[in-house]
Gaussian input, Z-matrix of N, CA and C with variables (Angstrom, degrees):
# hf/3-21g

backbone

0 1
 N
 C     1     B1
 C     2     B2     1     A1
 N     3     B3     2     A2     1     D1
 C     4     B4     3     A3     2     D2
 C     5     B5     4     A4     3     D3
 N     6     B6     5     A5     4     D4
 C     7     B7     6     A6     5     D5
 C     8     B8     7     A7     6     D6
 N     9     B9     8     A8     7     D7
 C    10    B10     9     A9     8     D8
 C    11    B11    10    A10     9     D9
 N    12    B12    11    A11    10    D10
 C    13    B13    12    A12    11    D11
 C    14    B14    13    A13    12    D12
 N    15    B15    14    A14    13    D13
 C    16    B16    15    A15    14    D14
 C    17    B17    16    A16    15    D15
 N    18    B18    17    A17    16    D16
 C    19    B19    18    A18    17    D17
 C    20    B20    19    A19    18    D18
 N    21    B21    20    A20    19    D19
 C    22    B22    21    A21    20    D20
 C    23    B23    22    A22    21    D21
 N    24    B24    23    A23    22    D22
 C    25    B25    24    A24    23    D23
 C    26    B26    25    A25    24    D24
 N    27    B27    26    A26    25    D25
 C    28    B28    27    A27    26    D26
 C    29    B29    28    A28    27    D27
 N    30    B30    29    A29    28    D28
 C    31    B31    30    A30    29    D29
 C    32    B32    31    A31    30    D30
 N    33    B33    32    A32    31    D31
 C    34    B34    33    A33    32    D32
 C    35    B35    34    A34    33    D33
 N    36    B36    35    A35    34    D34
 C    37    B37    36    A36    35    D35
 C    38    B38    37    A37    36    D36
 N    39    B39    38    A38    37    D37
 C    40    B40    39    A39    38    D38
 C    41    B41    40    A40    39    D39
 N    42    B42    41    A41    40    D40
 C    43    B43    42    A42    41    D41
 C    44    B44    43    A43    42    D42
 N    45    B45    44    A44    43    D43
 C    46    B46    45    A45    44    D44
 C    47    B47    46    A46    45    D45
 N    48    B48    47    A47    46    D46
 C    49    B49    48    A48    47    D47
 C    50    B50    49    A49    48    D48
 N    51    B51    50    A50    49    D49
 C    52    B52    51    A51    50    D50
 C    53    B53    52    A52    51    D51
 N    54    B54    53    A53    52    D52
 C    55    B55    54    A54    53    D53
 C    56    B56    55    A55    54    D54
 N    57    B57    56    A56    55    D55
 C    58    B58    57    A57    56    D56
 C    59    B59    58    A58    57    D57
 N    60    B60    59    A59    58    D58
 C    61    B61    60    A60    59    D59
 C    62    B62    61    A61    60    D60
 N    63    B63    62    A62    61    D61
 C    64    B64    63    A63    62    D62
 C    65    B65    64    A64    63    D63
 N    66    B66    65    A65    64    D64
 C    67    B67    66    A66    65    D65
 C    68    B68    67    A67    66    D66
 N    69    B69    68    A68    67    D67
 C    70    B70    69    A69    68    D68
 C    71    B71    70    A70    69    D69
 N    72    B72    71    A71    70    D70
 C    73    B73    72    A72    71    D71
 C    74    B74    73    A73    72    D72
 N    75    B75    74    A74    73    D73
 C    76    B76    75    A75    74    D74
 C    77    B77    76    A76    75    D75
 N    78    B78    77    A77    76    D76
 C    79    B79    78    A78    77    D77
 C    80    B80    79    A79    78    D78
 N    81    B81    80    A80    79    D79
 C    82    B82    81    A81    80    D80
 C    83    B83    82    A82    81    D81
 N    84    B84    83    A83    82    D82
 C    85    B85    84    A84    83    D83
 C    86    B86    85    A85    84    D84
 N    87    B87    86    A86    85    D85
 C    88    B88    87    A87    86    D86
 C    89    B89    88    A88    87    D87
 N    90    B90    89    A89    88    D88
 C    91    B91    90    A90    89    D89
 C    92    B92    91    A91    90    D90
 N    93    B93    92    A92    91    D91
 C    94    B94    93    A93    92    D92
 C    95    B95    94    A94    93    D93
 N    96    B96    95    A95    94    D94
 C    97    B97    96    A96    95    D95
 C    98    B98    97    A97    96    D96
 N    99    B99    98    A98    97    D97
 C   100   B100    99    A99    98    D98
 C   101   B101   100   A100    99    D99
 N   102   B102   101   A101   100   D100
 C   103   B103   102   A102   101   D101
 C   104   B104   103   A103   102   D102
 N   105   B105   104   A104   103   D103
 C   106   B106   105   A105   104   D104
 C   107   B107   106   A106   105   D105
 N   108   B108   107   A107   106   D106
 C   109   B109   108   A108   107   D107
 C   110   B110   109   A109   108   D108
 N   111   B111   110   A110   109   D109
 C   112   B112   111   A111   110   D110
 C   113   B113   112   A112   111   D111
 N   114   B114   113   A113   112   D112
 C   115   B115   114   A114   113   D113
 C   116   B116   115   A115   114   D114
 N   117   B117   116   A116   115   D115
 C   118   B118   117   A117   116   D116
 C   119   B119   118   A118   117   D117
 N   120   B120   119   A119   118   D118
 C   121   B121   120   A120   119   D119
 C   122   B122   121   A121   120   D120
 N   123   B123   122   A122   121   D121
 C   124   B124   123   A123   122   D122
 C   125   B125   124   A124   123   D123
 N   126   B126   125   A125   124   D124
 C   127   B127   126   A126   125   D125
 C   128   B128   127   A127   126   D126
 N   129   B129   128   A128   127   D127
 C   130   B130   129   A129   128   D128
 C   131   B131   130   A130   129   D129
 N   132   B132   131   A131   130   D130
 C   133   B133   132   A132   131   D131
 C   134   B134   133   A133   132   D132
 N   135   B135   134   A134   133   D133
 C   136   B136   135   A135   134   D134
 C   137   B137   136   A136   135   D135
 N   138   B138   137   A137   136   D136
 C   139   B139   138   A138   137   D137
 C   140   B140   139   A139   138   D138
 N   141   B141   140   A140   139   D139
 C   142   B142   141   A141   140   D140
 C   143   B143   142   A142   141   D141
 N   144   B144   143   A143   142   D142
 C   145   B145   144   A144   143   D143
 C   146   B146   145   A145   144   D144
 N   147   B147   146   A146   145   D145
 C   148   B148   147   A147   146   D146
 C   149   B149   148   A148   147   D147
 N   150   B150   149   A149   148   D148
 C   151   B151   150   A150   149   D149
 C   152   B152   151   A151   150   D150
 N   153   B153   152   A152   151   D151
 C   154   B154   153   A153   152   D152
 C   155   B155   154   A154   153   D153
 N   156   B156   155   A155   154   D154
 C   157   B157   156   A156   155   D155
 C   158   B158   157   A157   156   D156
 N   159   B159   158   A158   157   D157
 C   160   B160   159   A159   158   D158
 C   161   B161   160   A160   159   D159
 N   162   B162   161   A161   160   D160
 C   163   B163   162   A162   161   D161
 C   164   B164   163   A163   162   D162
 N   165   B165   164   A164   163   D163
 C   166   B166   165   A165   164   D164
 C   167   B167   166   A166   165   D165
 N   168   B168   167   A167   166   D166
 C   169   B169   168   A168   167   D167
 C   170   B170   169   A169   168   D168
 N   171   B171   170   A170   169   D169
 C   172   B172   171   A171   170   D170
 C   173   B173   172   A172   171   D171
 N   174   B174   173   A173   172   D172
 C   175   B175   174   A174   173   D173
 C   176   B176   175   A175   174   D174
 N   177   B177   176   A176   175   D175
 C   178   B178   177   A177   176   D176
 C   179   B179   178   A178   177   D177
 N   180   B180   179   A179   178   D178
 C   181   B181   180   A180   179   D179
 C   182   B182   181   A181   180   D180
 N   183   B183   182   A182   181   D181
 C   184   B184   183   A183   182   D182
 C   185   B185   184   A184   183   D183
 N   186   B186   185   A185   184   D184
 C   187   B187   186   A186   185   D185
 C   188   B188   187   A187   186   D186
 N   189   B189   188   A188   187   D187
 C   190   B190   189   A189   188   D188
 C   191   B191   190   A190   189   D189
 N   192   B192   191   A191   190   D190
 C   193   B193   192   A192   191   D191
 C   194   B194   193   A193   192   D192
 N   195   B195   194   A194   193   D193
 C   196   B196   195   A195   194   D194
 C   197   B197   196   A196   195   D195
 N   198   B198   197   A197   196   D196
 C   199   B199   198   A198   197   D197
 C   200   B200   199   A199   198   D198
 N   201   B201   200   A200   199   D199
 C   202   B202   201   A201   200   D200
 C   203   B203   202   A202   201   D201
 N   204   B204   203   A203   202   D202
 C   205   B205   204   A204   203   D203
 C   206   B206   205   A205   204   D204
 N   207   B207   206   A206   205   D205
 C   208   B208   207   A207   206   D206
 C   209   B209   208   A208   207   D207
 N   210   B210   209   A209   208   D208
 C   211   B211   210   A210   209   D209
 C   212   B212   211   A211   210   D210
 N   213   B213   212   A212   211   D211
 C   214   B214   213   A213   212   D212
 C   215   B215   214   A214   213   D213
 N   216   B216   215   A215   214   D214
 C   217   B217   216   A216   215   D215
 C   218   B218   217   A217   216   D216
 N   219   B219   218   A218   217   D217
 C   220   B220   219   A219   218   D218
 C   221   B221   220   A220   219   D219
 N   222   B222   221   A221   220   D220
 C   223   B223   222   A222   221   D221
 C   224   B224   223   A223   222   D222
 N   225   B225   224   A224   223   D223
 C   226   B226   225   A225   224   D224
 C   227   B227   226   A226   225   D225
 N   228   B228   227   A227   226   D226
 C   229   B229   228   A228   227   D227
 C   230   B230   229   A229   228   D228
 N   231   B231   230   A230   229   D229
 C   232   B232   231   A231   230   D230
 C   233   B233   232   A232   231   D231
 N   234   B234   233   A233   232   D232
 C   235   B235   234   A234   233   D233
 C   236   B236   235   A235   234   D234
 N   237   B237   236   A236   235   D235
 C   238   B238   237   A237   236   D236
 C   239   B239   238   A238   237   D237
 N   240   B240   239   A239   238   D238
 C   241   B241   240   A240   239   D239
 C   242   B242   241   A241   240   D240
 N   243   B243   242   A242   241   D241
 C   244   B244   243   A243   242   D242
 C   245   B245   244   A244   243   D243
 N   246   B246   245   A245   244   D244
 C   247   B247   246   A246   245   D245
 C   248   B248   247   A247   246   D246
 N   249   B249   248   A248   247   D247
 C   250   B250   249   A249   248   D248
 C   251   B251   250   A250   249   D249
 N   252   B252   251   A251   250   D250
 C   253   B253   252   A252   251   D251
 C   254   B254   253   A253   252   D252
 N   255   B255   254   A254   253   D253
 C   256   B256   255   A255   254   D254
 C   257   B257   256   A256   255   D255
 N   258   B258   257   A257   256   D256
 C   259   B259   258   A258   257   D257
 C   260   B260   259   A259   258   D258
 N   261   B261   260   A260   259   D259
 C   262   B262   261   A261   260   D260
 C   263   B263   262   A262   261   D261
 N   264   B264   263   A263   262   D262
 C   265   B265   264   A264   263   D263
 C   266   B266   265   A265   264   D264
 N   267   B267   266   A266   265   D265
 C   268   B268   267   A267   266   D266
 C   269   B269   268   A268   267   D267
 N   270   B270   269   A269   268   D268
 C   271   B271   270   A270   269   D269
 C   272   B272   271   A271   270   D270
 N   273   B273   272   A272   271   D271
 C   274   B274   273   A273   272   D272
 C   275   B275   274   A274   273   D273
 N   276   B276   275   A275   274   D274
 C   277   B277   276   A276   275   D275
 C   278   B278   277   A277   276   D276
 N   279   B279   278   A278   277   D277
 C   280   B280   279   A279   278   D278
 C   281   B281   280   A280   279   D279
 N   282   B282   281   A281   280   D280
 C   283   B283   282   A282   281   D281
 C   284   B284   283   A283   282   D282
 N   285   B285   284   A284   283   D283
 C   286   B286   285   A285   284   D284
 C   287   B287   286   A286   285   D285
 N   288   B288   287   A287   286   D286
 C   289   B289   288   A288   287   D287
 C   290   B290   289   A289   288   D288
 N   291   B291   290   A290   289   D289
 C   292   B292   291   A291   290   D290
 C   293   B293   292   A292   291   D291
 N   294   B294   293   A293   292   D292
 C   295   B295   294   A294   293   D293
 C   296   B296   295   A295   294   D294
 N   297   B297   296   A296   295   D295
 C   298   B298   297   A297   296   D296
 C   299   B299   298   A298   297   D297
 N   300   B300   299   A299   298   D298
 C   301   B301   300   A300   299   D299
 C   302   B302   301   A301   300   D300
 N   303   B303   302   A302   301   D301
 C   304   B304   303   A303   302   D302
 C   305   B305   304   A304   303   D303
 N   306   B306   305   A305   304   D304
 C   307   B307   306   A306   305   D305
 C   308   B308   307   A307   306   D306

   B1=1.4514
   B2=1.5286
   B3=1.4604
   B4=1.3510
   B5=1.4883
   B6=1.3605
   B7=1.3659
   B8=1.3314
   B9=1.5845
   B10=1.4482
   B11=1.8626
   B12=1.3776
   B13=1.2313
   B14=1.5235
   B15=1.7267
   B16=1.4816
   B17=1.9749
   B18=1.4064
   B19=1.4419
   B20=1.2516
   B21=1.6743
   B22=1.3282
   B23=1.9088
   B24=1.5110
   B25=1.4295
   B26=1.4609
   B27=1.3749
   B28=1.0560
   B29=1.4249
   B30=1.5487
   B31=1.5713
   B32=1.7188
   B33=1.2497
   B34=1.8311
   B35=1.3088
   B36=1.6318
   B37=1.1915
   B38=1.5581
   B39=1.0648
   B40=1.8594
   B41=2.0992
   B42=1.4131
   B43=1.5392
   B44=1.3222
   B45=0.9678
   B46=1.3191
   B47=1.9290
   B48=1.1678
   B49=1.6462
   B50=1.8311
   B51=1.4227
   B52=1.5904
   B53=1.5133
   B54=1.5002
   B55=2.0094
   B56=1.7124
   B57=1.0596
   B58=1.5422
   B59=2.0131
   B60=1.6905
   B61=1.5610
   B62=2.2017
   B63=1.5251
   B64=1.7863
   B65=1.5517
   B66=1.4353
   B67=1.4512
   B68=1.9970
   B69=1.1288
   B70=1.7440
   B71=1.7900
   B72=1.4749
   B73=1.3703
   B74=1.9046
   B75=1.6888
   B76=1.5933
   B77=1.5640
   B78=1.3703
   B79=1.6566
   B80=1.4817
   B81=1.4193
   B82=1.6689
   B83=1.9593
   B84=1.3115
   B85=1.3771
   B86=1.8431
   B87=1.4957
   B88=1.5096
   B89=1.2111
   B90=1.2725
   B91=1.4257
   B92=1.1545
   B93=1.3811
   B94=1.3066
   B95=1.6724
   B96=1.2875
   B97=1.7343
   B98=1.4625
   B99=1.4177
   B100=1.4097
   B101=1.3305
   B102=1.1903
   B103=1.5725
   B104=1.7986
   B105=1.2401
   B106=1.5055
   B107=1.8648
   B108=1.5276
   B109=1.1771
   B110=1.6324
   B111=1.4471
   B112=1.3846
   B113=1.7070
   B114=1.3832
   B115=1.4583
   B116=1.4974
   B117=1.2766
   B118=2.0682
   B119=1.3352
   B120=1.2601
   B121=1.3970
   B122=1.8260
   B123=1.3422
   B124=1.6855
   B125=1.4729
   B126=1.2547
   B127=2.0194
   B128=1.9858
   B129=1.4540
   B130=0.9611
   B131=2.0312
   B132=1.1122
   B133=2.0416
   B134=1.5141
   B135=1.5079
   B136=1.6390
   B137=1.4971
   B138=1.5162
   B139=1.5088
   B140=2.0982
   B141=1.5414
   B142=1.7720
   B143=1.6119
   B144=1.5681
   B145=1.3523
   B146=1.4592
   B147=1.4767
   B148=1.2218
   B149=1.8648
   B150=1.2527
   B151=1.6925
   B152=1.1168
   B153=1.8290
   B154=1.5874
   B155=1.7207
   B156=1.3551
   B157=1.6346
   B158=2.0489
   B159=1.8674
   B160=0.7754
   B161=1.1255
   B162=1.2028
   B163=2.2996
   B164=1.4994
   B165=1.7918
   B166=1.7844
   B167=1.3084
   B168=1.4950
   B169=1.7944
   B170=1.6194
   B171=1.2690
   B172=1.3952
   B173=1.6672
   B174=1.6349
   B175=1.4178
   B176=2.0642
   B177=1.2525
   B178=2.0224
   B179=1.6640
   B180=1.7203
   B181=1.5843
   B182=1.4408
   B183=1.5734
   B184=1.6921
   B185=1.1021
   B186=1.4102
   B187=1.3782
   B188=1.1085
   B189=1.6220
   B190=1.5176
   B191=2.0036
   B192=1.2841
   B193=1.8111
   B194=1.5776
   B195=1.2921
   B196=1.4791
   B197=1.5741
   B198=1.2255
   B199=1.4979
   B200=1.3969
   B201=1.2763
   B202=1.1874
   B203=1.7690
   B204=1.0586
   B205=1.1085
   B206=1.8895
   B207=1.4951
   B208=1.3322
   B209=2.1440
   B210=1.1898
   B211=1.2572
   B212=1.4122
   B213=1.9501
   B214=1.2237
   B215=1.2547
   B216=2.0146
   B217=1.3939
   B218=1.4480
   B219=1.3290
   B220=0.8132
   B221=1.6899
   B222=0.9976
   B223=1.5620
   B224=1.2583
   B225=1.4869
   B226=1.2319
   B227=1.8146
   B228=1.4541
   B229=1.5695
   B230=1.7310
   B231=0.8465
   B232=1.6286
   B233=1.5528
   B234=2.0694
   B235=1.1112
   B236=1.4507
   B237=1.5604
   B238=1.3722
   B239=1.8956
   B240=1.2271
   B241=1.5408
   B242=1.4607
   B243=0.4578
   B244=2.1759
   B245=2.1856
   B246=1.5205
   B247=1.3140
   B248=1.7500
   B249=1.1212
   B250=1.6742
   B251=2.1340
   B252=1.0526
   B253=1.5340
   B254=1.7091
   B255=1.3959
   B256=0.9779
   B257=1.7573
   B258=0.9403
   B259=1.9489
   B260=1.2848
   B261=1.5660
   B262=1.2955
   B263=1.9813
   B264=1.2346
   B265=1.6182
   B266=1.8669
   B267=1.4816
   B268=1.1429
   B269=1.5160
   B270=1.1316
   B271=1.7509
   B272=1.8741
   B273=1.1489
   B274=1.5445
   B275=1.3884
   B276=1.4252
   B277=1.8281
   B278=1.3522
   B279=1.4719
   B280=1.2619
   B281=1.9056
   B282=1.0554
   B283=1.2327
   B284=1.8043
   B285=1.3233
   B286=1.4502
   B287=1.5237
   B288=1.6115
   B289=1.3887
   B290=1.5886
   B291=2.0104
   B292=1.2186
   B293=1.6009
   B294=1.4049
   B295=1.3906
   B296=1.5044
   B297=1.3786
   B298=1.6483
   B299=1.5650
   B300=1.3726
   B301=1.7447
   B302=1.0113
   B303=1.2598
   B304=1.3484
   B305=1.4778
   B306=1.4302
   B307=1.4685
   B308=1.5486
   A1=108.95
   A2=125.67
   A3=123.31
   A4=114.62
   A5=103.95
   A6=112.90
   A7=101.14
   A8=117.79
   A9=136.99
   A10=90.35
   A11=119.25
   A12=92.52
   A13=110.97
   A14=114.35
   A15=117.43
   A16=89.29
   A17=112.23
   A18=102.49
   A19=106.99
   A20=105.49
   A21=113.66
   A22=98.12
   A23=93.72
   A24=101.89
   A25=134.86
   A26=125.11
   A27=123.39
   A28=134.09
   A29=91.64
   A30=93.76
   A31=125.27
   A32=92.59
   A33=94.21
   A34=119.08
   A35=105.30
   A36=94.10
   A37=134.83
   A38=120.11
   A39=96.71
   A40=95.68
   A41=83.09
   A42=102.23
   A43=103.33
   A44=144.03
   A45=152.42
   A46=131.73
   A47=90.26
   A48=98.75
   A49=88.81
   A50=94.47
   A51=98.82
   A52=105.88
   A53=113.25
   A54=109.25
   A55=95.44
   A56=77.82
   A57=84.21
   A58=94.73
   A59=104.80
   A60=96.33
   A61=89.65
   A62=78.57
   A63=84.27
   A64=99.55
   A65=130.55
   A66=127.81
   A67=67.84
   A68=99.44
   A69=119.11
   A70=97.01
   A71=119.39
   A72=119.73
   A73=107.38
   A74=109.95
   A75=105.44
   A76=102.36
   A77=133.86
   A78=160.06
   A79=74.85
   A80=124.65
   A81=135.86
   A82=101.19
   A83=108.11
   A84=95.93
   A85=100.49
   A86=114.45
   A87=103.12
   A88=113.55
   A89=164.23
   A90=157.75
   A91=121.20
   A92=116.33
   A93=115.39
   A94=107.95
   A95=102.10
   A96=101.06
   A97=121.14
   A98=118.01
   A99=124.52
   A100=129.99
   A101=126.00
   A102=105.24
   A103=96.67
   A104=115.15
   A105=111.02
   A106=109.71
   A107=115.20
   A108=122.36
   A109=117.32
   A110=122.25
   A111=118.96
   A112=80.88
   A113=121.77
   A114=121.43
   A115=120.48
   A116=104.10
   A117=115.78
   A118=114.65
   A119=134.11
   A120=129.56
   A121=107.64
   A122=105.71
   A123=108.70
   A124=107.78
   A125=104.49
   A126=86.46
   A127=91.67
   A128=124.14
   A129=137.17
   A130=93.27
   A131=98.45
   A132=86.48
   A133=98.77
   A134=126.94
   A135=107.95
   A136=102.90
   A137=122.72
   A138=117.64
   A139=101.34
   A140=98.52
   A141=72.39
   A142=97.44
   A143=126.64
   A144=116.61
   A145=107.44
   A146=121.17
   A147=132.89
   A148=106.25
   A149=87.26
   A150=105.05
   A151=120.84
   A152=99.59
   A153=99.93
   A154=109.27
   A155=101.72
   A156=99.84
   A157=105.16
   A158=118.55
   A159=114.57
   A160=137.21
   A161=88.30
   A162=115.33
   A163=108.39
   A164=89.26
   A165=83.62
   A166=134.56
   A167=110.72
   A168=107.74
   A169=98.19
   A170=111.66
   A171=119.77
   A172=127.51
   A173=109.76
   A174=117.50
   A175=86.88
   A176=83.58
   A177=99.62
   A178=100.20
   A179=116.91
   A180=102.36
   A181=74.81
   A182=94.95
   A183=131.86
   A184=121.21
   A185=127.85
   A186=118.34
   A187=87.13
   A188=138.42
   A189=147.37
   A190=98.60
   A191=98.80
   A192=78.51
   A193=127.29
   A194=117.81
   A195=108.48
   A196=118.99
   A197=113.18
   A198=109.85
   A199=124.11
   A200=115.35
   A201=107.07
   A202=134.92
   A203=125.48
   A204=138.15
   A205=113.07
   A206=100.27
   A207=100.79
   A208=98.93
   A209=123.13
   A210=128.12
   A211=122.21
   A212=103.20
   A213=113.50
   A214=118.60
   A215=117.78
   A216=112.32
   A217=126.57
   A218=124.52
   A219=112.10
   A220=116.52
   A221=100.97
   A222=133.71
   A223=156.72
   A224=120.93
   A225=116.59
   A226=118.07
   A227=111.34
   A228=119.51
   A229=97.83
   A230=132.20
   A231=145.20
   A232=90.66
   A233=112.08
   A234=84.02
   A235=108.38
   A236=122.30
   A237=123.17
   A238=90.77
   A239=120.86
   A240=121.56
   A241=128.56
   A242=137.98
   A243=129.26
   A244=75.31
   A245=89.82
   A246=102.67
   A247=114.99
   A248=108.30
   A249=136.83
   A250=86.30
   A251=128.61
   A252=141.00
   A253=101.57
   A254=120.14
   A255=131.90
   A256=102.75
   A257=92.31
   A258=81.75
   A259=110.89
   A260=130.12
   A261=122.94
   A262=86.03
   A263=86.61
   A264=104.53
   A265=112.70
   A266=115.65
   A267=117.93
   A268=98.45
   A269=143.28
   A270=149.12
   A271=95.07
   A272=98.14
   A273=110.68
   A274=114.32
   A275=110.91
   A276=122.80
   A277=90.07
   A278=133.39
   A279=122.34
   A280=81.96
   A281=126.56
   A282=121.27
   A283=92.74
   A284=139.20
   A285=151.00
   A286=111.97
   A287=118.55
   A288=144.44
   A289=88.67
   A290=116.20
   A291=114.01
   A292=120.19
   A293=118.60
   A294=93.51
   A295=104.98
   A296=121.22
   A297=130.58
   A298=111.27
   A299=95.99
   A300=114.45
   A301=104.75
   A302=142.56
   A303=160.28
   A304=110.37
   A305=104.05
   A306=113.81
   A307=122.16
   D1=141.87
   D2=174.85
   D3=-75.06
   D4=167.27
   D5=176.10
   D6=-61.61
   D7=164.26
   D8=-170.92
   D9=-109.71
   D10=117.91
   D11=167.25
   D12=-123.23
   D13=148.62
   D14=-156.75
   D15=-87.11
   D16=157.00
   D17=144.38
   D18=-97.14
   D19=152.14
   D20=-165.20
   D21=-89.05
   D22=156.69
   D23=157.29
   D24=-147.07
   D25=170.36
   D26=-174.48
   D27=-26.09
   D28=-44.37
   D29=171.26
   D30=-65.44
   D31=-4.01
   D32=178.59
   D33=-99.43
   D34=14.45
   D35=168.92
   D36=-117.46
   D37=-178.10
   D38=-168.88
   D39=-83.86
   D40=171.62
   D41=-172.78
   D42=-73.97
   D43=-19.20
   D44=149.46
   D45=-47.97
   D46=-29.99
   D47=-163.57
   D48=-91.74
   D49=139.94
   D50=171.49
   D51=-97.47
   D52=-47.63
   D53=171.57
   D54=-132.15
   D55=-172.80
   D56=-169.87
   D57=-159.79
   D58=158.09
   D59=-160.30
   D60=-115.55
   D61=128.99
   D62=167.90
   D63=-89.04
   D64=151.21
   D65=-147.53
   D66=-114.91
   D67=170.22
   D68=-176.13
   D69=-78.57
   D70=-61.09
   D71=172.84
   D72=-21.47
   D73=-57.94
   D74=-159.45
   D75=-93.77
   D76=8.40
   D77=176.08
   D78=-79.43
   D79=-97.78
   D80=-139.24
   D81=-67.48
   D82=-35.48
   D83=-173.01
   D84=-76.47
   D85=-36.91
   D86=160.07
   D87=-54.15
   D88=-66.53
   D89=163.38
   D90=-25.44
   D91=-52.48
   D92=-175.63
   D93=-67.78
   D94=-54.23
   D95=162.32
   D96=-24.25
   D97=-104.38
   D98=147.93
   D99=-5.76
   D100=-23.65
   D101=174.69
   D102=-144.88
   D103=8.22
   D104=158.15
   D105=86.40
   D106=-3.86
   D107=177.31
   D108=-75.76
   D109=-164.50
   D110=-168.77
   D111=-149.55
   D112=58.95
   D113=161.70
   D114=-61.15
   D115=113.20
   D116=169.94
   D117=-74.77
   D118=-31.06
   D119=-159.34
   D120=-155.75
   D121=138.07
   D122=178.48
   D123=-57.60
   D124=94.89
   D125=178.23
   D126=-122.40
   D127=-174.04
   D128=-125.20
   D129=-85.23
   D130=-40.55
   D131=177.99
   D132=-66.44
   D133=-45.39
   D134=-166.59
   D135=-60.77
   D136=-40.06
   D137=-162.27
   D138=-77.07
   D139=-12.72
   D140=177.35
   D141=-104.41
   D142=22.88
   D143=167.57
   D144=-99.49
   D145=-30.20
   D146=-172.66
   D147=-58.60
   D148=-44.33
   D149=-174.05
   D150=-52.19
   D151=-46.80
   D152=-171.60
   D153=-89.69
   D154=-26.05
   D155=-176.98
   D156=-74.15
   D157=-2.74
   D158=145.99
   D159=-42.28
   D160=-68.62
   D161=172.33
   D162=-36.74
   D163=-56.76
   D164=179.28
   D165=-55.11
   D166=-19.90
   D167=-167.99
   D168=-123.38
   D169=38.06
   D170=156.12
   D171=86.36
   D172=14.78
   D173=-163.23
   D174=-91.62
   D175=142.50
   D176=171.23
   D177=-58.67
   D178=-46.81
   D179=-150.64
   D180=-173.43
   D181=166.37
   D182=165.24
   D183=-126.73
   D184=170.05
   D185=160.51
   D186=-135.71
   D187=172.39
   D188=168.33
   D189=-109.44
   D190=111.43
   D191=159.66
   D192=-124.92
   D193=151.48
   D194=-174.14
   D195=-92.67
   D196=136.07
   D197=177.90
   D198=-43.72
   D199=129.27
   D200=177.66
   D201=-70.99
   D202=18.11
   D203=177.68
   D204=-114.03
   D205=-55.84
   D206=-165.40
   D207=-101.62
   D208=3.62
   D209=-169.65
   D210=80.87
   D211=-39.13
   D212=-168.19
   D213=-72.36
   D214=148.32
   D215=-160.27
   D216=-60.65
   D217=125.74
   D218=-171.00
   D219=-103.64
   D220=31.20
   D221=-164.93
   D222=132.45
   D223=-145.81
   D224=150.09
   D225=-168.37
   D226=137.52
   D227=-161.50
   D228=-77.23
   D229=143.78
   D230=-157.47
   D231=-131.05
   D232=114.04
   D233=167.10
   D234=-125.08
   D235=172.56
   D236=-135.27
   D237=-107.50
   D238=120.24
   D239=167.36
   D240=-36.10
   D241=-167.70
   D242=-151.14
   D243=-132.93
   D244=115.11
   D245=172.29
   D246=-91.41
   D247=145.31
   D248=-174.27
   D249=-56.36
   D250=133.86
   D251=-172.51
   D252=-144.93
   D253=157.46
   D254=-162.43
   D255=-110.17
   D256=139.11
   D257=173.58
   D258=-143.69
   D259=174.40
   D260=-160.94
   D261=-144.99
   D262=124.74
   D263=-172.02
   D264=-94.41
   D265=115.45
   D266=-153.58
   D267=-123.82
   D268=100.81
   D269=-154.03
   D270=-119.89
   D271=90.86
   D272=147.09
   D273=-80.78
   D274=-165.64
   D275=-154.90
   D276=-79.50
   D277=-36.99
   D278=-118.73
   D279=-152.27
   D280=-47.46
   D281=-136.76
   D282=-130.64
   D283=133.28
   D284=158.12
   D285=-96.24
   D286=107.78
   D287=-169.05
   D288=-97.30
   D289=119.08
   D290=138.37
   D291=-93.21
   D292=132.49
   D293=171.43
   D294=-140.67
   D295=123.09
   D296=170.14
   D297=-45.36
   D298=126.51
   D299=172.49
   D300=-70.81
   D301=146.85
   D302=166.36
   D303=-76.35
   D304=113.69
   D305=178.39
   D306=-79.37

C-alpha cells in the first residue's frame, strides 16, 4: 500500500516561521494522490490545484519557485496567516504603549 500523504497546514507550524517551503517531490505525490494521476513535473493544473487546496487548509499565500539549475519547479513557499498575539496595554498621560507578551 502507498504512503498516505497529509497536506500540511498552518497549524503545523512553529510560531516562529512566517512560510515555510513544500519541496515539488511532496506537491506531486500530494497530486498524484488526490486525483489518481502519475504527475512528473509541477506544470500549470498541479500548481492551480496546489493553490487552491492551499486556500483550503488555511495558508494566506504561495509562491511557486523554480530550481535554479534545471528551471523546473522546485516547489512552493507556504505562507503562514498573521497569528492572534497577546499584548499588554500600558496608558500613560500622553502616549498608548502596545507591547507583545513573550510566548
Amino acid at each position: 500500500m502507498a504512503p498516505s500523504f497529509k497536506f500540511p497546514t498552518p497549524a503545523s507550524c512553529k510560531l516562529k516561521d512566517n512560510a515555510v517551503l513544500c519541496t515539488s517531490d511532496r506537491i506531486l505525490a500530494l497530486y498524484n494522490q488526490a486525483t489518481g494521476k502519475e504527475q512528473k513535473r509541477i506544470t500549470q493544473p498541479v500548481k492551480t490545484w496546489f493553490a487552491a487546496e492551499a486556500q483550503n487548509n488555511g495558508w494566506a499565500g504561495g509562491h511557486f519557485l523554480p530550481e535554479v539549475q534545471s528551471g523546473h519547479g522546485a516547489g512552493c513557499v507556504l505562507f503562514v496567516p498573521p497569528r492572534e498575539i497577546n499584548v499588554s496595554v500600558n496608558v500613560t498621560e500622553k502616549t498608548l504603549v502596545l507591547m507583545a507578551d513573550e510566548d
